[in-house]
Structures are given as structure tokens and as C-alpha cells.
Residue frames as qw, qx, qy, qz and C-alpha x, y, z in Angstrom:
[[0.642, 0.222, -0.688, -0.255, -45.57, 4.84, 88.15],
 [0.828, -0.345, 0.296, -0.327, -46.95, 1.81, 90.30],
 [0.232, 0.398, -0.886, 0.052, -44.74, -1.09, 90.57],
 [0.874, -0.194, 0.077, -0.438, -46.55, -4.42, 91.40],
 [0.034, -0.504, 0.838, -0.206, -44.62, -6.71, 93.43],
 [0.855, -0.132, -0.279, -0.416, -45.97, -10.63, 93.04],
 [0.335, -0.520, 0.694, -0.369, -45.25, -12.50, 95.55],
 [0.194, 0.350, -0.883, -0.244, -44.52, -16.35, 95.04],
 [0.695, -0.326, -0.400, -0.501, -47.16, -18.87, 95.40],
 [0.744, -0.262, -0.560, 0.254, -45.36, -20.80, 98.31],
 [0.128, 0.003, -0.424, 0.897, -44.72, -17.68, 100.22],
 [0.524, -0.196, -0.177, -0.810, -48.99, -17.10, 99.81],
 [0.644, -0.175, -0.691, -0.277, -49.84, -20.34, 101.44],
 [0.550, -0.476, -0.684, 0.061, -49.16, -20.07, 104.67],
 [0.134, -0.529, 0.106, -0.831, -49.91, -15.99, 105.82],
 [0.730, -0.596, -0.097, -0.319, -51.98, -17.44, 109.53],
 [0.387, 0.424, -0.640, 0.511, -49.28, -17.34, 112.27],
 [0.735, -0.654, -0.176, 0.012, -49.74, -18.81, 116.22],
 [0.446, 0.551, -0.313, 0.632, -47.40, -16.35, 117.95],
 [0.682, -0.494, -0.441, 0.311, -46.21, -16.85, 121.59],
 [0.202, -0.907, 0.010, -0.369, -46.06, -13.52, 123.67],
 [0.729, -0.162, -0.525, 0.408, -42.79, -13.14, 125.72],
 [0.242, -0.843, -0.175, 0.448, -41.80, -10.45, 128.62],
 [0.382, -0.529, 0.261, 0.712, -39.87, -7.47, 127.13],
 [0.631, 0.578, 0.102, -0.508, -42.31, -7.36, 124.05],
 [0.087, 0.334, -0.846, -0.406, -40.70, -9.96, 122.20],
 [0.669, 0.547, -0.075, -0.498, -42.44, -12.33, 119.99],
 [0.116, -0.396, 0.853, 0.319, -41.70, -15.77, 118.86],
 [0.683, 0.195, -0.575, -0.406, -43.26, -17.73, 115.12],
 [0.746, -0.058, 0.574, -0.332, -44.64, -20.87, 116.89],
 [0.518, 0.183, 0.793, 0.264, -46.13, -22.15, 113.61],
 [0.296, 0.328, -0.435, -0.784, -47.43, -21.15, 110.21],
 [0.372, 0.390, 0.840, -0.056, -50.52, -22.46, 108.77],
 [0.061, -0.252, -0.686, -0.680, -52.52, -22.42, 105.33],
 [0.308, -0.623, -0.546, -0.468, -55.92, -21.08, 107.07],
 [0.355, -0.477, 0.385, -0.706, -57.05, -19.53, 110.30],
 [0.875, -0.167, -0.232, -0.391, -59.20, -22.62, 110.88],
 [0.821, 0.294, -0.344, 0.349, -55.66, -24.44, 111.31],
 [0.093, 0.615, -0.352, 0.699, -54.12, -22.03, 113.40],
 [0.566, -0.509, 0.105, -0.640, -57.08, -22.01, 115.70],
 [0.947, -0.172, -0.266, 0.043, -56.49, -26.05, 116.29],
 [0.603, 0.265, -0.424, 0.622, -52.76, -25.61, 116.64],
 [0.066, -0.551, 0.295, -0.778, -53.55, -22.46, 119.20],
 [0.721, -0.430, -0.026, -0.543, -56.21, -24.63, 120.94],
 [0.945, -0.032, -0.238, 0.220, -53.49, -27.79, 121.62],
 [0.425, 0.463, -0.505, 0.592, -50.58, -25.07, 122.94],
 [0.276, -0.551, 0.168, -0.770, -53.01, -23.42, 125.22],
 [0.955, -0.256, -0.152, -0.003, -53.94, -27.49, 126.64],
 [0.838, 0.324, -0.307, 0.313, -50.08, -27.87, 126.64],
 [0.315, 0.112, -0.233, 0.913, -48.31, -24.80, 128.15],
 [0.160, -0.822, -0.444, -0.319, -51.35, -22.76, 129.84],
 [0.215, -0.851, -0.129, 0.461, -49.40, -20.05, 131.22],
 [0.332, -0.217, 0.345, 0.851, -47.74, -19.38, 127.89],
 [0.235, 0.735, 0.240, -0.589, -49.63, -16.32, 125.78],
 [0.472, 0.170, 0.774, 0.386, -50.51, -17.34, 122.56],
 [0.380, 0.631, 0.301, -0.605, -52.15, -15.45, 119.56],
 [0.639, 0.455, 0.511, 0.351, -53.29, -16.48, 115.67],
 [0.032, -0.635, 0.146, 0.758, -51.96, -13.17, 113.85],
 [0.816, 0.493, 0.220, 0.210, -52.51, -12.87, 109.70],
 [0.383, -0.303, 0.299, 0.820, -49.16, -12.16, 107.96],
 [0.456, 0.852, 0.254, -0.049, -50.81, -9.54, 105.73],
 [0.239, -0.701, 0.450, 0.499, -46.68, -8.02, 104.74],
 [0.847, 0.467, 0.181, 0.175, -46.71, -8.33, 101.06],
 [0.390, -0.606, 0.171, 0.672, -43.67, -5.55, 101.55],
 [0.361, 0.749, 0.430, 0.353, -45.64, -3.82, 98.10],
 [0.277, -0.519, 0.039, 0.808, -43.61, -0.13, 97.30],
 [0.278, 0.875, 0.265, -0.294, -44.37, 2.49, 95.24],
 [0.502, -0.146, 0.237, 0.819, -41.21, 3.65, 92.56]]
């Protein structure tokens, strides 16, 4: 049996993440954004801002869908 897990509309809006690369493989959520387009602006205004900090647009594709 499949189980389909829906997932709320305000958790679906904003899946395009601008995620800052630190030493020791960590990872920190800059910002969230409703498109990629978005993202890309937001990524293009850290990279003016902070240009030695390591930026990347990621999609949150985790719908965290299970099988029962």
C-alpha cells in the first residue's frame, strides 16, 4: 500500500535555497525563495557583498514521501 504524503501549500512556495558553504562541511540557509530566478538575484547581491564567502542556489526537493 502507497501512502501519499501532501505537503502544505506554504511549505511548497519557497523549495529554492542560497546556501553559504562553511569549513568543516557545514552549511548555513541564507535565504529561501519562491523561484530560482529569485535566488539567483539574492546569490548575485551576497557574492557583490561578501566575495570570499561560498555561496550556492540548491532546490529543496525533500518532500520526506514514505512508503507503509
Amino acid at each position: 500500500m502507497e501512502t501519499l504524503i501532501i505537503m502544505p501549500y506554504r511549505d511548497r512556495l519557497n523549495r529554492w535555497l542560497v546556501v553559504r558553504s562553511l569549513p568543516n562541511m557545514q552549511r548555513i540557509i541564507v535565504a529561501r525563495c519562491r523561484n530560482r530566478s529569485d535566488a539567483d538575484g539574492y546569490l548575485h547581491i551576497l557574492r557583490r557583498l561578501i566575495p570570499d564567502g561560498t555561496f550556492i542556489v540548491v532546490f529543496d526537493g525533500d518532500t520526506d514521501s514514505s512508503e507503509v
